[in-house]
C-alpha positions in Angstrom: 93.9 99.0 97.7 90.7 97.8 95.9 88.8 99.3 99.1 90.8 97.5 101.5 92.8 99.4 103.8 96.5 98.5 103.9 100.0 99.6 105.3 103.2 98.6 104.2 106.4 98.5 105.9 109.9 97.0 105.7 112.0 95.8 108.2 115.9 96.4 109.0 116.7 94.3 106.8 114.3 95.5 103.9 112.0 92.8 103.9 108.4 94.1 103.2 105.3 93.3 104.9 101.8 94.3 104.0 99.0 94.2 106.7 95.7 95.3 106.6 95.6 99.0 108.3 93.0 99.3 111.1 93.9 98.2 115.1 91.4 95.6 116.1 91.0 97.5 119.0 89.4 100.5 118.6 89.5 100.8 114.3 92.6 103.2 114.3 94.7 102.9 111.1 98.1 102.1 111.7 99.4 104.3 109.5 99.2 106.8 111.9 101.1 105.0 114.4 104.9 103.8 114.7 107.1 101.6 113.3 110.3 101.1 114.6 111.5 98.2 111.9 110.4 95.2 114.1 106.8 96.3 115.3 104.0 98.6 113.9 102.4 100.2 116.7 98.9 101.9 117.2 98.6 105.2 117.7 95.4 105.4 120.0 96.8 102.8 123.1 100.0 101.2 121.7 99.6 98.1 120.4 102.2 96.3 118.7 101.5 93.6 115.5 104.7 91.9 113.7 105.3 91.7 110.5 103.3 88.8 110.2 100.2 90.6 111.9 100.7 89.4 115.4 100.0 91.0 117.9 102.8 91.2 120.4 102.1 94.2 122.8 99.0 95.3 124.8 100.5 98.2 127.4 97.3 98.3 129.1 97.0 94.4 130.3 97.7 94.1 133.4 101.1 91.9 134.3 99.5 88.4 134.8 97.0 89.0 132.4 95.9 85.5 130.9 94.8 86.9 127.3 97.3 85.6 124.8 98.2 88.4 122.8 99.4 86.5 120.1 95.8 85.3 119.4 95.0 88.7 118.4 96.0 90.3 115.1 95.1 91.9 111.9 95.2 90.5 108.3 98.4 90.0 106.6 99.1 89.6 102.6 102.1 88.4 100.8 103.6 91.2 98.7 106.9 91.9 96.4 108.4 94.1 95.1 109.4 93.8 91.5 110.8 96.9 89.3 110.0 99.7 91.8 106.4 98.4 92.0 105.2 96.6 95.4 102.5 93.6 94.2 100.2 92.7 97.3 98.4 89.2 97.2 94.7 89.5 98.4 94.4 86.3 99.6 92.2 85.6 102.1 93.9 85.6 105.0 92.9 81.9 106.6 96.5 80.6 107.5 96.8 78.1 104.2 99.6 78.0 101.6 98.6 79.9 98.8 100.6 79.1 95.5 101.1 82.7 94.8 101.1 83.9 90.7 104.8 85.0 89.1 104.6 89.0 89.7 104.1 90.7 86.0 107.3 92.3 84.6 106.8 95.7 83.8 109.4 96.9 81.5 111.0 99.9 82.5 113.6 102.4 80.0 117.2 101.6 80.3 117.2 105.9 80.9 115.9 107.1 84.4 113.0 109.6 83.8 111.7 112.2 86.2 108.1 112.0 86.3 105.8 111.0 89.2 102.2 109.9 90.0 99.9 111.1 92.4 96.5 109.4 93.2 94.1 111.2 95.9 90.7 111.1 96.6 89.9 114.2 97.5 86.2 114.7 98.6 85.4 118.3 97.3 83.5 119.7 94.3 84.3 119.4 90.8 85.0 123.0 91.0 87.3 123.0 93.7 88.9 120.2 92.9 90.2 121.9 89.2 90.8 124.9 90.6 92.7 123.8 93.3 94.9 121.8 90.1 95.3 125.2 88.0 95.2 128.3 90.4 99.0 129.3 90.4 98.4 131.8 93.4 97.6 129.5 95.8 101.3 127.6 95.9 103.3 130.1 97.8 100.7 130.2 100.9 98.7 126.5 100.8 102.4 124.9 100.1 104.9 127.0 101.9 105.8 124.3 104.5 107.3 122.2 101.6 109.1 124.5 99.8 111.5 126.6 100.1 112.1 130.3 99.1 114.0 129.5 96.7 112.3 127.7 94.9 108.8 130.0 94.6 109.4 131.8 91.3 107.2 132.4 88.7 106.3 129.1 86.4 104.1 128.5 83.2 102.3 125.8 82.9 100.7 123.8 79.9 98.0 121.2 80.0 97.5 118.3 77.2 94.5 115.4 77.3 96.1 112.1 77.8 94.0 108.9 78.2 92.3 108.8 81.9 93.4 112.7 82.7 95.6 115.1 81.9 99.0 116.3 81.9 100.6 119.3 83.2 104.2 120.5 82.6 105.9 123.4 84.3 
């Protein structure tokens, strides 16, 4: 988000948490790691952060140890969630109340739509970036893993200019 690395997660009882994604340790995002609705947990050696970005786990410290674990952490942010959309506050993260903005409204149609968005940066080549987007062969082989036999038939599919892109039906 705005080149800052961040996970989100919600508890058991829904409540959502944004941190900043990377283990102090040794840089590992931890997005690749666990969470098990209390704890987010690295990946690499296990550490454990809160929801508030505490760390509350080391496995590797020796019982005695006198480091504090809760000394250690990573960057937390408030966030909402507001008509399917998750805001995330910026703030830098010093440990003073912030007087957060009201979250926009979006309005959103009284009928549910199917669409969806993708974004991905995807480091390739012009070229092989469209024609990964338009070759049709490619879907039963690359994407097989996701879907099922069933569902690999034979499609057409149109493209339009729409402002920033594109759109493609099927």
């Amino acid at each position: 988000m705005l080149g800052l690395p961040i996970v989100l997660c919600r508890d058991r009882e829904g409540r959502l948490a944004a941190m900043r994604d990377i283990c102090p340790h040794r840089g590992m995002p931890l997005s690749f790691g666990r969470f098990n609705g209390e704890r987010i947990e690295c990946s690499y050696h296990g550490w454990q952060f809160d929801m508030k970005g505490r760390c509350r786990c080391i496995p590797a410290l020796p019982q005695g140890t006198s480091l504090q674990t809760d000394k250690v952490g990573i960057a937390s942010y408030p966030a909402e969630e507001a008509d399917g959309m998750i805001w995330v506050h910026l703030a830098d993260d010093r440990g003073e109340t912030v007087s957060l903005p009201p979250v926009p409204r979006m309005p959103l149609p009284s009928e549910p739509k199917q669409s969806f968005h993708i974004s991905l940066i995807y480091t390739c080549t012009a070229d092989d970036g469209v024609i990964g987007l338009i070759d049709p062969v490619h879907g039963p082989y690359v994407h097989s893993w996701w879907r099922s036999d069933a569902s690999m038939h034979e499609k057409t599919k149109t493209f339009e200019p729409i402002p920033n892109g594109f759109r493609m039906t099927a």
